[in-house]
N, C-alpha and C positions, 0 to 999 in steps of 0.2 A: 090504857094503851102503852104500849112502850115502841119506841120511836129510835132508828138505829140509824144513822149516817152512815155509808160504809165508805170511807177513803177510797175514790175513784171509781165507787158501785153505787148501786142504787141506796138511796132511803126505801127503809123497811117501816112501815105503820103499822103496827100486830095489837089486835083486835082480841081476837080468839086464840085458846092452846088447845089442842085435842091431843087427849091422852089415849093410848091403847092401856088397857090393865093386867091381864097376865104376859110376865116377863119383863113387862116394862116398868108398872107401879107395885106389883105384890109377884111373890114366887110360889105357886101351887095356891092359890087364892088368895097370901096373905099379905096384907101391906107392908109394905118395906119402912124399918123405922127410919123418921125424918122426914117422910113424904106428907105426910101429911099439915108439919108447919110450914114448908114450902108451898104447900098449895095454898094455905091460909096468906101467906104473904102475896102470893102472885094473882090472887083472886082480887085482892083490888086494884089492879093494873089491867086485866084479862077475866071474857067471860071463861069460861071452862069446861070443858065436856069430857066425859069419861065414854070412850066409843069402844067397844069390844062383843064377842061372841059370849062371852061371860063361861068359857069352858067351865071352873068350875064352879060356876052360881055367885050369888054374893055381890056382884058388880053392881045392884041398884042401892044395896046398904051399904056398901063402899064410898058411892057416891054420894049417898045422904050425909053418911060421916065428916066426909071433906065437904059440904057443902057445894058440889057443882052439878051440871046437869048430866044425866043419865041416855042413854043410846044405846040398846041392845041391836045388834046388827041382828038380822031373819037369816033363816037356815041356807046352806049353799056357801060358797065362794065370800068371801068380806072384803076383797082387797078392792073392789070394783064398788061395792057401799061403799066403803071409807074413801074412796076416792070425791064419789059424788057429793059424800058429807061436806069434805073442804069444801069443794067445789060450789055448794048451795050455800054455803057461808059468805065466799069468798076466798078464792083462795089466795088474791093479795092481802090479804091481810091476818090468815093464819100461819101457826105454828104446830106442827104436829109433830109427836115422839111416840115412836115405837120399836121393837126390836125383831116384827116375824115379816114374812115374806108378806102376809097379806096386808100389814103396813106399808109395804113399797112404795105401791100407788099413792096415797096420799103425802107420803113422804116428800117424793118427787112432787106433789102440783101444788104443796103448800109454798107458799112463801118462803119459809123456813122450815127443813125436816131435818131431826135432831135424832139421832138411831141411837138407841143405848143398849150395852152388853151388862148383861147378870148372868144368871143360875142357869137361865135356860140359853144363855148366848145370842146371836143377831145372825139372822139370816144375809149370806150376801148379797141378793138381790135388795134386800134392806138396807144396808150400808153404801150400795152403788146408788140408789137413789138419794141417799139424804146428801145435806148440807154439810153436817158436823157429824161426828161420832164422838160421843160421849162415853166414857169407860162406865158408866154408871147411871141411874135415874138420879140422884142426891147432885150431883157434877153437872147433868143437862139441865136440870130446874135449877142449881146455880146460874148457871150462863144466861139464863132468863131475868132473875135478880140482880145479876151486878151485869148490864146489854156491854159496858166498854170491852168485857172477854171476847164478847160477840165480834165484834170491829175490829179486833186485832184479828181475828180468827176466820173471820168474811173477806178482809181485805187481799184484792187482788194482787 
């Protein structure tokens, strides 16, 4: 778990991270270097889910690699799955990071939604909904690692 005070905000109790995987953790399906010891670190504080459409395949060996669980979303529309995914988690107590539109949804009803730009850039309806904007995946799974960036950066 990792446990946030926010000076004059709420306490955050985060449970869960839900990853999107293209754009967010790998670029054209390939893991971005550094992601993967980061997730090693953060998996003993947070269960972990890797949720994606899996465009270009790979996303359940992805997941085996990093060691967290797997969620292929079903064909159609993702952003209204991934919603529900937090949602059937809890979504007081998740963290979600993504960078496409169809991340929005869950962006917005996590607890915490962390929007990161790469290769393929962040949709803006993704970035209206999150929390934070992270120039990076490497920089938002920091901010999970070291929560006082969080509190500075939450604080109203």
């Amino acid at each position: 778990m990792i446990k946030i005070d926010i000076p004059n905000g709420p306490e955050l109790n985060l449970t869960y991270l839900v990853l999107d995987l293209n754009g967010t953790l790998a670029v054209d399906g390939a893991l971005l270097p550094g992601v993967a010891a980061r997730i090693a670190s953060l998996s003993e504080r947070l269960e972990i889910f890797l949720l994606t459409a899996n465009t270009h395949g790979g996303g359940a060996e992805t997941a085996r690699k990093l060691g967290i669980q797997f969620t292929q979303l079903a064909p159609g529309p993702g952003g209204a799955q991934k919603e529900r995914f937090v949602q059937e988690l809890g979504s007081e107590a998740v963290i979600a990071v993504g960078n496409g539109a169809n991340d929005a949804p869950m962006l917005k009803t996590a607890a915490l939604g962390i929007v990161v730009n790469g290769a393929e850039g962040a949709a803006p309806s993704a970035i209206l909904s999150a929390d934070i904007y992270a120039p990076n995946i490497l920089d938002a799974l920091d901010l999970l690692l070291h929560p006082d960036r969080l509190r500075a950066t939450l604080r109203p």
